[in-house]
Phi, psi and omega in degrees: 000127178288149170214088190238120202238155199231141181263138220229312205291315179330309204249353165316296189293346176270342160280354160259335165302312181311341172136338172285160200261157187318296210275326161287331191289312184300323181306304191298299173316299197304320163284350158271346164294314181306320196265329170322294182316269171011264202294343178278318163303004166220041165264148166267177198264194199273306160324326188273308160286359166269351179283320181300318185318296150322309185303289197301327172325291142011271184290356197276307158324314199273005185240338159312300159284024171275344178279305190309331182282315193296328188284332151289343173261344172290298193305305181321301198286324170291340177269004196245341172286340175251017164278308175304283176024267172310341212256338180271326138341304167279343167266358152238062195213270191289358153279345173285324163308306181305320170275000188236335134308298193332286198290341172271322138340272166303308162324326177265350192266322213259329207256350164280306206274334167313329184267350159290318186301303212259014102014260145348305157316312191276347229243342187303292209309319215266313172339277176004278194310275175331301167300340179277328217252328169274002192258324207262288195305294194305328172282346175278338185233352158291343199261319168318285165316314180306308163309299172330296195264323165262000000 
């Protein structure tokens, strides 16, 4: 805390010896007390430099180490730069793959369904046969009964 002290009634009464008038000598005093007051709240204290003190300490440690942080954060930014890399490299590795499923896909969806159609086809062909061939047994063997029996 500044502690300076000013006598007010003092130099009031030494501006009325001089020729000033009460009311000016007062006038005069207030404002110079006033401005004394000011200017003593913003010299700073023995506290204040010593914070600053502690503060630049501080920061002078801490400026000790900006090159070892800056040379980790340079290394850091080059590994997140072969991290992009890497990262667009597999996405387009994996849009080729994905189109190369794709395209493997359709080829096997068109030779299944060809192999169902002609599957099918066959499968039309051998009903067919059977049904000619149970058309056949069954008439072979009514013509069995009817001899037997008539």
């Amino acid at each position: 805390m500044n502690a300076l002290t000013f006598d007010t009634l003092s130099m009031a009464d030494r501006l009325e010896q001089a020729g000033f008038s009460r009311e000016q000598a007062r006038a005069q005093t207030a404002v110079l007390a006033g401005f004394a007051e000011s200017n003593l709240s913003s010299l700073a204290t023995r506290e204040d430099l010593e914070r600053l003190e502690q503060r630049l300490r501080q920061d002078l440690a801490t400026r000790e180490n900006l090159d070892q942080i800056e040379h980790r954060l340079r290394r850091d930014l080059a590994t997140r730069a072969d991290m992009v890399r890497m990262g667009e490299d597999l996405q387009a590795e994996m849009k080729n793959l994905d189109q190369a499923l794709r395209s493997d896909m359709k080829n096997m969806d068109q030779s299944l369904r060809a192999d169902i159609k002609n599957m099918s086809l066959r499968l039309g062909g051998e009903m067919l046969l059977l049904k000619w061939m149970l058309g056949v047994a069954v008439a072979g063997i009514a013509s069995i009964v009817v001899r037997v029996y008539v």
